[in-house]
N, C-alpha and C positions, 0 to 999 in steps of 0.2 A: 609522321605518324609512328608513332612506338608501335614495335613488333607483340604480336601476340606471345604468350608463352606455349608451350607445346604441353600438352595436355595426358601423360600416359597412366592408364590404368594400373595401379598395382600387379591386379592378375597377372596381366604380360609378363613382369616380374617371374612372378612364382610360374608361368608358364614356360619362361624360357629355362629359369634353374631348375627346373623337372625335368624339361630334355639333354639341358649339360651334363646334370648329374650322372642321366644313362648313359649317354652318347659317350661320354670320356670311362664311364667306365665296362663297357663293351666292345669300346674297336680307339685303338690307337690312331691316334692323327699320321698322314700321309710319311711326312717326314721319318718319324719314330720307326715309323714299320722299315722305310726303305733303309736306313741305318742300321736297324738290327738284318736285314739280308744280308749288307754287306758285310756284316760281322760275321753272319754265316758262311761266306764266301772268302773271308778272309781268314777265320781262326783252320789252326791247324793242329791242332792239341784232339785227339779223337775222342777222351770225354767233356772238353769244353764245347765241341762241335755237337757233340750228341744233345747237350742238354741246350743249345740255340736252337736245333732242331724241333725240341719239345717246346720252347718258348715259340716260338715262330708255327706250329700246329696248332698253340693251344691260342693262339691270337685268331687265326682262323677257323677256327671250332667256336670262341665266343661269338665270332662276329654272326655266323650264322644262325647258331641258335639265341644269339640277342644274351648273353647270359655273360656276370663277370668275369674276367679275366684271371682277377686273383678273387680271392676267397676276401681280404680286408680292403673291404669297398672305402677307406677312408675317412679321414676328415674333411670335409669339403672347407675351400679357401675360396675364396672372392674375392678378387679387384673389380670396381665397380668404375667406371666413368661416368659420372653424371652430368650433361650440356646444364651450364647454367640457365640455360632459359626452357628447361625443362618442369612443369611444376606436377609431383609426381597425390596422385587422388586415390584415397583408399587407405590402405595401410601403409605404413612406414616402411621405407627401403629395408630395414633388417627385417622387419618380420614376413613382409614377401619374399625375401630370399629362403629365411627360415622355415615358411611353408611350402616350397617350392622343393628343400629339401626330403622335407617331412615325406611329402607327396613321390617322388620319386621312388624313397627309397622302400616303402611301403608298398607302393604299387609294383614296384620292379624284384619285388624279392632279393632287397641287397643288405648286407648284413650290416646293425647300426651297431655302432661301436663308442660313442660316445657318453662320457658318464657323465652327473650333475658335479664332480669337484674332486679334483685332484687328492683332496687332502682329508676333506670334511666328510663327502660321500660317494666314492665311489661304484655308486649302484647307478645301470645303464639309466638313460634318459627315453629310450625307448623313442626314438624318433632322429636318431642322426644328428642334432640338433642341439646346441647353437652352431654354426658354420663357423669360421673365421672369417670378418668382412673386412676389408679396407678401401674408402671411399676416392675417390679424389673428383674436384670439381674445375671443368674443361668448359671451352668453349662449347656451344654448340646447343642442339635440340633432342637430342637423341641420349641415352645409357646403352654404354658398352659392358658387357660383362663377359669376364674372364677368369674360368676357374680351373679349378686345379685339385682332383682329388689326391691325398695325401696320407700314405698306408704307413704306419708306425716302423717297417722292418728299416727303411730307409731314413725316416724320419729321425727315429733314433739313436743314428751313426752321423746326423749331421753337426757341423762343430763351430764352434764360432773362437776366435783369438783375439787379443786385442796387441797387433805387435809394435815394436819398437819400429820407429821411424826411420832407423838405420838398417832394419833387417831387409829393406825394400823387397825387390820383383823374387832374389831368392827366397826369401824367409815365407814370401806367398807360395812358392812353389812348391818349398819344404813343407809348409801347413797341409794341403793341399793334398800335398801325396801321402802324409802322415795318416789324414783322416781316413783315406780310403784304403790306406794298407790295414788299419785298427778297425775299419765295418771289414774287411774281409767277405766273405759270403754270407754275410748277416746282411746286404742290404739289394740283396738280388741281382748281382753283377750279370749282364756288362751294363754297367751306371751312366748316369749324365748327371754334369755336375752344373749347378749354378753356383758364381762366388760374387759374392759383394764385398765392393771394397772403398772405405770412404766412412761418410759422415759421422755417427756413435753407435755408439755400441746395437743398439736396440735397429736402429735404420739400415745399417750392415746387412742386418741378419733379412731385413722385409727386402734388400735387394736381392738379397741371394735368391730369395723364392718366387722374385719376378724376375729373375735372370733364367729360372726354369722354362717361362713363358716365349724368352727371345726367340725370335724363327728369322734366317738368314735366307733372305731372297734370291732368285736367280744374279742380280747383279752383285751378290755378296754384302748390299745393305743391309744391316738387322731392322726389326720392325717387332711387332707384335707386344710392347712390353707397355701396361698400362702405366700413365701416370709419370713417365721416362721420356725426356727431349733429347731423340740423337742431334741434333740440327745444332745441339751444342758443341758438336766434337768436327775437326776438320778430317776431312778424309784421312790423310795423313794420320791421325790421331786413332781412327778405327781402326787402321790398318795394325798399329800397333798393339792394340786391344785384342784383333782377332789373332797375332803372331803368338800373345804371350797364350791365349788359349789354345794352340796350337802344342805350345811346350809343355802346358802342363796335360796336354793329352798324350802326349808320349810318353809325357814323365808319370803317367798312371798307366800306360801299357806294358810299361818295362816293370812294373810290379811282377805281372806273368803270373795272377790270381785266377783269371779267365772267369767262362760264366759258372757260376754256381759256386765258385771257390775252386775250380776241379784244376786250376793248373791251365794258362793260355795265352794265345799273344794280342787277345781283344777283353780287357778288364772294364774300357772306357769307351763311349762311342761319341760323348761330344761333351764340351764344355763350352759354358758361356758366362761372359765378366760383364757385370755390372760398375761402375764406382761412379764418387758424390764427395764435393769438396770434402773436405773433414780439417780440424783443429791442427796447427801445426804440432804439436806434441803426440799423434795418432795415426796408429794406419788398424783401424778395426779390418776385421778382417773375416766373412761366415762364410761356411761351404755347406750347402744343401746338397744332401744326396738325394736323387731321383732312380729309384727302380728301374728296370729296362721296361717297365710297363708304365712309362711315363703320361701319367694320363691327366690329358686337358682338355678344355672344351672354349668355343669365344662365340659369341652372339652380340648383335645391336638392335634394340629395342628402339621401333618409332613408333611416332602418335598410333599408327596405323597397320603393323607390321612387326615381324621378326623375322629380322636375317641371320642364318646360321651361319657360320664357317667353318667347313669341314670337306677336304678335299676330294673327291670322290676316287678310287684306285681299286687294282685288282689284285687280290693275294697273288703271288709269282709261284707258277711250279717249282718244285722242291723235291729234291734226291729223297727216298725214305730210307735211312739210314739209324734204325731203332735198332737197336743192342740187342741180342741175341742176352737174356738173362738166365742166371740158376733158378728155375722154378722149384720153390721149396714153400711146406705149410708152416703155418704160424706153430701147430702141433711137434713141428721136426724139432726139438729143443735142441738134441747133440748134433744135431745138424746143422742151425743158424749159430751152435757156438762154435762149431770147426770152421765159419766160412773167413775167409781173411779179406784184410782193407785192400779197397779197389776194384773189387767182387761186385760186378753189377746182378741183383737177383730180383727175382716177381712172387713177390708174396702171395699166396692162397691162402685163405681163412680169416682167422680175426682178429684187428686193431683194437685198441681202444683212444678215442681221443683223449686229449685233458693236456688244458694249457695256465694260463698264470693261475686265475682265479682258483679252479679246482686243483692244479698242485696243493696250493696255499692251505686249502681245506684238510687235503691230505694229509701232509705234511702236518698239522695241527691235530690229528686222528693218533697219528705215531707221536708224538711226543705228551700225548697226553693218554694213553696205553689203551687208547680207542679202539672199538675194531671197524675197520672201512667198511665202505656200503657193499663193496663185492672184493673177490678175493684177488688181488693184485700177483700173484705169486705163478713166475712164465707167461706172465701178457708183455704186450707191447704198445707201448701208448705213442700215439699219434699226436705232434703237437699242432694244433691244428683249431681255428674256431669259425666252422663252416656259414657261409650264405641258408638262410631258410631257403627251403622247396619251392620253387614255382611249382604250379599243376602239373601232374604228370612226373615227375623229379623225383628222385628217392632221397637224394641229398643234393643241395646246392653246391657250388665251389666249394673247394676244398682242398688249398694247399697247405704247405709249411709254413710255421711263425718260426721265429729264431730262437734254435734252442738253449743260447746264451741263458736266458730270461731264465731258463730251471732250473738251472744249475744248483741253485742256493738249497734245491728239496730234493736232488737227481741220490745223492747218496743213500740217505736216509731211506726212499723207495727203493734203493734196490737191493738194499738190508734185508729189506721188507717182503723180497723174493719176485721186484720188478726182472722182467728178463732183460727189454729194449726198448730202445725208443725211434722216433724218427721225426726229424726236423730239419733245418738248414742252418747250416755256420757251425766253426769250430766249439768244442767244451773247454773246459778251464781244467787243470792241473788235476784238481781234488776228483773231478767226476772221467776223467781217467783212468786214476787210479781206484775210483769204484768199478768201471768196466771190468777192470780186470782184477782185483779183488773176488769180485761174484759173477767169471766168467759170464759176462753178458755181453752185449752188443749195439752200436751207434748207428742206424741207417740216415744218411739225406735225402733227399728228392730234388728238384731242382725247384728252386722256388718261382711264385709269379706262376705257376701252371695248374691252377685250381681246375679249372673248365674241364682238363684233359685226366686229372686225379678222380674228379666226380665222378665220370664214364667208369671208374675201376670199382664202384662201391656197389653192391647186389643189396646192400640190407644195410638200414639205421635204424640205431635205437637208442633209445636217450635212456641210461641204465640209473644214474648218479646225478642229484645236484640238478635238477629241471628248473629252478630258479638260476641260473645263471642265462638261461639263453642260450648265446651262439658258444657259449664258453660252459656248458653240462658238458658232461661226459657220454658220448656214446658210443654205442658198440658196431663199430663197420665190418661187416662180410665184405673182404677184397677178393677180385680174381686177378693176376698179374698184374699188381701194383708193382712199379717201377720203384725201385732204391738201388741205394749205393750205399756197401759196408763202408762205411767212416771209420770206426774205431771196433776194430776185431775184438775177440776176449783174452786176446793178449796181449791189448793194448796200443799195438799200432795203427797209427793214426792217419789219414790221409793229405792232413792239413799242418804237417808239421814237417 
């Protein structure tokens, strides 16, 4: 007698990616957390130490109050496992996912980030939405789903090579440590890297970011990666897999970048190698960089049923080791321009955010002899594109974007009579030398600490640009908001 098919509801679908989406991006998986302790435990660097501190609070402050972790909730990814004898009723596996999306991020007050087209339209889609899905079809009666939200700071320091067949296990190494010296504190260190290695070009890169997924078991088998047969490899074989990840995890600790970029002896906290035949004339080669807020989520859907996975634990007590800062107002002008790099201070008074979008406007204001919506001359722009309000909330999360990404408008603004800014990750040459041109000032923050930045915000108000969304410009009342002088107005820098 032929077996029956198994029968599952779409909704399940879209039920289970409503709670991934939260789940992963409210409380890190077991693993992740107890890795970043040890980093805390291990770094010895006293501002590398301080801002694991702040990442490791601000983990525990989401979890409780159920609220992001970072401020960019991501693009959400999906590996799907679908049991061939699965026959799925309703809607179409994308668009259950995609409402599943919709639904989370809507209901959870998490910030959507995603536009209709790179190229053509870059105006929000207003739903988080389309995901990234990749299918793959398994034995069995059941969908497994495995996601992965995926936040641009890190995304966009990840690299892909295509090398020479001669360069072998060095030249990965050398790629490897290249990428992560070149994100620097642009991608929320201390990182974990997935690398794929093997098949073309295009395949490389989808291992790398199901090598993010791998989770090594108590007996040191890996497991967890959709669509992946270890049962290919002989012991012997993993073993050598897990050594060379081993190397290239030192070979990224001796960078001595630490978290935040501040200088330390924990840049990296894990690596994981995927590889896949490939073409004798090829060794592709992608390294996905994952933020220290490595956020995943994995569910299996039956006829009947949703099983989560997600490990249950307790935040571990923790030294309070918060930095004694210079408490100075956003008003103190000759004062935030005397302070020098490496000066940890707590801001009182007022920011203002503005990140790509609103630069760009800006910046097209001044070059076409426009006068801005409000007077830019001794503020301090926050680069930042916050989570909406749940109830209750003054503002959502609220961390740092990379302030790489402004550089191209940073001069031009502070011609303009901008004073400072504050983001994370080093500036480029030219916006240096406008610091210190128009004696002004670089603050960071630690990134990935949106949760624990919100709590510093008394007052928002969207002044500029309300059509952008999470990306207007508004005007934050801080009380000891945490920074770090970067780049004094005399130039020195902290990241050089």
């Amino acid at each position: 007698m032929k077996n029956r098919s198994t029968k599952i509801n779409s909704a399940k679908i879209t039920e289970a990616v409503c709670n991934l989406c939260k789940q992963a991006n409210v409380r890190v998986q077991k693993n992740i957390y107890e890795a970043l302790f040890d980093s805390f435990k291990k770094e010895s660097s006293p501002l590398s130490k301080y801002a694991l501190w702040q990442i490791i609070e601000n983990l525990k402050l989401a979890n409780s109050t159920q609220r992001p972790m970072c401020q960019d909730t991501g693009i959400v990814v999906v590996f799907a496992e679908v049991g061939t004898e699965v026959e799925i009723s309703g809607d179409s596996l994308e668009s259950a996912v995609n409402k599943g999306v919709d639904k989370a991020y809507t209901e959870n007050y998490l910030r959507k980030s995603i536009i209709k087209d790179p190229v053509l339209d870059r105006t929000n889609t207003g739903t988080n939405t389309p995901a990234v899905i990749y299918t793959d079809l398994v034995p069995g009666k059941t969908i497994k789903l495995y996601i992965a939200i995926k936040g641009c700071g890190s995304e966009n320091m990840s690299a892909l090579k295509m090398l020479k067949p001669s360069e072998g296990i060095k030249g990965i190494v050398d790629f490897a440590a290249e990428t992560v010296l070149k994100a620097g504190a642009s991608a929320c260190p201390p990182v974990m890297l997935g690398i794929g290695i093997g098949g073309t070009m295009d395949y490389a890169a989808v291992l790398s970011k199901k090598a993010l997924l791998k989770h090594k078991r108590a007996d040191g088998k890996p497991e967890g990666v959709p669509g992946y047969d270890f049962s290919r490899f002989t012991p012997e074989e993993l073993q050598k897999i897990a050594e060379l990840e081993e190397i290239i995890l030192d070979r990224l600790n001796d960078l001595e970048i630490g978290t935040g970029g501040f200088k330390g002896s924990v840049t990296a906290f894990e690596v994981n190698i995927l590889t896949y035949p490939s073409h004798i004339a090829a060794l592709p080669v992608a390294v996905n960089i994952n933020c220290h807020a490595s956020r995943h989520g994995r569910a299996e859907i039956f006829e009947d049923r949703i099983v989560y996975f997600d490990e249950d634990y307790e935040f571990k007590g923790i030294e309070n080791i918060e930095q004694e800062g210079k408490s100075i107002s956003t008003d103190e002008i000759e004062k935030i321009r005397e302070l020098n790099s490496g000066e940890i201070v707590l801001l009182n008074g007022y920011i203002y955010t503005a990140r790509d979008a609103a630069h760009n406007k800006l910046y097209e204001h001044i070059l076409n002899g426009q006068t801005l919506p409000f007077d830019i001359k001794n503020k301090i722009f926050y680069y930042t594109g916050p989570c909406p309000p749940a109830p209750g909330e003054i503002i959502g999360p609220a961390g740092p974007t990379t302030a790489g990404r402004m550089d191209k408008f940073t001069p031009a603004l502070m011609s303009a009579g901008l004073l400072g800014s504050i983001g994370k990750g080093d500036r480029s040459d030219e916006v240096v030398q406008s610091i210190k041109n128009n004696r002004g000032v670089y603050f960071v923050t630690t990134g990935g600490i949106a949760a624990l930045l919100a709590k510093k915000v008394s007052e928002a108000e969207i002044i500029a640009y309300p059509e952008l969304g999470t990306e207007a410009i508004y005007r934050f009342r801080v009380k000891d908001f945490p920074v770090l002088v970067a780049i004094d107005s005399n130039g020195n820098n902290i990241f050089r």
